[in-house]
N, C-alpha and C positions, 0 to 999 in steps of 0.2 A: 764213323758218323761225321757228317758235314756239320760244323760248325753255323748257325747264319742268324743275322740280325731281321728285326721287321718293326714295325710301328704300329700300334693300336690305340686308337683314344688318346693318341699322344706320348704313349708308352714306348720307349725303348726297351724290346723285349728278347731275348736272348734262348735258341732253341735249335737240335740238333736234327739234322736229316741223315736216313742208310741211303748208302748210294742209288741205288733202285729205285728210289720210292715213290709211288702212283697214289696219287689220293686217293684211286676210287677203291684201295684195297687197304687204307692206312689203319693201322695201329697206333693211337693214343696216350701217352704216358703222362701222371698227373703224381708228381712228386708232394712227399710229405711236409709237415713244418719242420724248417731248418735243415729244409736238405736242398738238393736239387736235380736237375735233369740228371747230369754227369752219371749219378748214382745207380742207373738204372743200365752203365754201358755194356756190364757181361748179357744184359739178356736181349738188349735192341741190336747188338754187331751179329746176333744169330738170325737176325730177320729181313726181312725186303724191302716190308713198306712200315719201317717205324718213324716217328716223331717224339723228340721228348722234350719239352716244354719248362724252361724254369718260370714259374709263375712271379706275377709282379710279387716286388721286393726279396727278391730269392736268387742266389747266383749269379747270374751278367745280366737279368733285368733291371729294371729303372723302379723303386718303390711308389706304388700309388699315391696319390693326394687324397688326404681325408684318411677315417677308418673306413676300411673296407670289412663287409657283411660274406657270408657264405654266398651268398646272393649277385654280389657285386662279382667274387673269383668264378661261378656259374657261368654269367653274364658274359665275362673275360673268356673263357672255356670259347662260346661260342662264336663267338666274335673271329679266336684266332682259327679256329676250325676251319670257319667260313673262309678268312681270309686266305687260307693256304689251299682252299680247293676244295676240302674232303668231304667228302659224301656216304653218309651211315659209316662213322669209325667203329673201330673195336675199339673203347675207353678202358684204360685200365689206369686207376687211383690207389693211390699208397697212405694209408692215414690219411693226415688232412686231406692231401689229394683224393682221397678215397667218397669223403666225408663232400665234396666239391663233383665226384664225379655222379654219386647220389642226388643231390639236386639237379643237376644238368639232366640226366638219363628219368627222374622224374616226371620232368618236363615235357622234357624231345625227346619220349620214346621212338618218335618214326625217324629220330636223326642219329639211333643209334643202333649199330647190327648189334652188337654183345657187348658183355658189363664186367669186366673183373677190378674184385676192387681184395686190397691184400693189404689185412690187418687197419680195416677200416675206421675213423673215427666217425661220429656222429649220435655216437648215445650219451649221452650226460646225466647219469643219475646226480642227482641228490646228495651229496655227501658234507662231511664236517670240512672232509678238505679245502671242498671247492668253495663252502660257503667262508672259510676264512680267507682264501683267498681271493673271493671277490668283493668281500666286505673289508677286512683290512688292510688290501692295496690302497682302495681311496683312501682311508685313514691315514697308514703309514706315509703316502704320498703329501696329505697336509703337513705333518712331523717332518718330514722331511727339507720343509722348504720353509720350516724356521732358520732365524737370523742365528748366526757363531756354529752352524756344522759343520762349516768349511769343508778340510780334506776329508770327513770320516762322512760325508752325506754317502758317498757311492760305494766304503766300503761296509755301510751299516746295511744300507740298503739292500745287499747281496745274499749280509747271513739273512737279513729276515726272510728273503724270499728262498733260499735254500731251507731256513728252517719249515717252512711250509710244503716242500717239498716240489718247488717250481721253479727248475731249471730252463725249463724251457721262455718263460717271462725273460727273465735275465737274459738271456740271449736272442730275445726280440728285438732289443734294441727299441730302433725307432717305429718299430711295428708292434710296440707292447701293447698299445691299444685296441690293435687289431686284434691281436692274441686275445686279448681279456673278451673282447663281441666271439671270436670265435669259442670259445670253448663254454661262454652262457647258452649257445643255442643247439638244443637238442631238435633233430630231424627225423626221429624216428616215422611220424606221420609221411615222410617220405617213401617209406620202405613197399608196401602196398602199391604205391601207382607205378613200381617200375616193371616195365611188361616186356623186357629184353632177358633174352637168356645171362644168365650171370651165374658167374664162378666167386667162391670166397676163396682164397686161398689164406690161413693161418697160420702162425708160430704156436706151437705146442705150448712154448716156454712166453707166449708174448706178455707181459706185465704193462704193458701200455694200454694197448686196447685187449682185454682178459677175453679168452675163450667164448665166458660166458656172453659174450656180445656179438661174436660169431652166430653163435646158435639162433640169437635173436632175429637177425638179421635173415638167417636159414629160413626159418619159420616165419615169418614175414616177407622177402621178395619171393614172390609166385613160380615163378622157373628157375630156382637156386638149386648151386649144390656147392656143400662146404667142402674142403678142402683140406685137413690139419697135416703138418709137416711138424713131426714129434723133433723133438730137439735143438729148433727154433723159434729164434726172439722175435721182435719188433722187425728188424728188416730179416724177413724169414728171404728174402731171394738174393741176401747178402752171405747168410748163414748156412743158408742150405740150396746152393743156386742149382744144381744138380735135378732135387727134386723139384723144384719152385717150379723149375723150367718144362718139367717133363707133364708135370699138371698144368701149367699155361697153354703148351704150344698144344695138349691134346684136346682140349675146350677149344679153340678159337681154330685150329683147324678143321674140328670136325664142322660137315657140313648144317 
């Protein structure tokens, strides 16, 4: 994969090209939170016309200004599409990325040939978790910025958010806030207007985004077919790249 830099909206944006590669036949890769392009090198060095994208604030990208919406990394999606050429991609999104490639293919169904999206997020129930975590961040974040915490603000700060069980905050960084808009908004109303053939591909084993949301999602986009790969996590095409691959490249080949 060719390494290469580009600019958008002022972004310094960092993303990789196979030597081959034709817009008019390009494959899409849309990296999850706290990951990035790189991640995806065993299955794009198998192919011709791939692209994989570290999204702003993610791996050799430049972090956006402001908090950014699911709406705003959409938006960004089309943008770089456009600017490298391509024309009706195969999109395929990883979690967040996944959760990003759903709105996008939403939208601009005629600017997109096929949808895979692998261990997707974008359903958000309800839960105690999430409602301490969106209610006690603010809190804890006032405590926090009282006077005499000195050394102990940032290692207080750690357990409480590990006690909740959100590792991924903590390593938001300076995209915590982005983190906290993304995971308020559920896109399930999404699922319905996507009218592109789409693959789910899943981890058996994923505890990130649970089976059970696979299904949903089945049952919901109109030309779906799931996908489970038994004995795989969260990055099922890290886990089980063998099979990942043998269910990707039979979907987006066939005609």
């Amino acid at each position: 994969m060719e390494k290469r830099n580009i600019i958008i909206d002022g972004l310094n944006i960092r993303y990789y090209l196979t030597d081959e590669f034709n817009p008019a036949e390009a494959v899409v890769f849309l990296h999850g939170w706290g990951s990035e392009a790189a991640h995806f090198g065993g299955v794009t060095k198998k192919m011709e016309s791939a692209v994989a994208v570290d999204l702003p604030g993610f791996g050799g990208s430049e972090k956006p200004e402001g908090e950014w919406s699911l709406d705003d990394y959409a938006y960004f999606t089309g943008k770089f599409i456009d600017q490298l050429g391509i024309k009706n991609p195969i999109l395929i999104g990883h979690s967040f990325g996944g959760s990003i490639a759903i709105k996008y293919a939403s939208r601009h169904g005629d600017k997109v040939r096929k949808l895979v999206l692998v261990g997707s997020a974008g359903i958000r129930k309800k839960s105690f978790k999430k409602f301490a975590f969106l209610i006690l961040s603010k809190t804890i974040g006032l405590i926090f910025r009282l006077p005499g915490l000195g050394k102990l603000r940032e290692s207080l700060r750690k357990k409480f958010y590990r006690a909740i069980d959100s590792e991924d905050y903590i390593q938001a960084g300076k995209l915590s806030e982005v983190y906290k808009k993304i995971i308020s908004e559920d896109i399930s109303g999404c699922f319905s207007k996507i009218a592109v053939p789409t693959l789910l591909i899943w981890g058996g084993n994923d505890n990130d985004t649970p089976l059970e949301y696979a299904r949903i999602m089945n049952e919901s986009i109109p030309q779906s077919k799931l996908e489970i790969i038994k004995g795989a996590g969260h990055y099922v095409f890290l886990d089980r790249p063998e099979e990942f691959e043998k269910a990707l490249f039979s979907f987006i080949e066939k005609p």
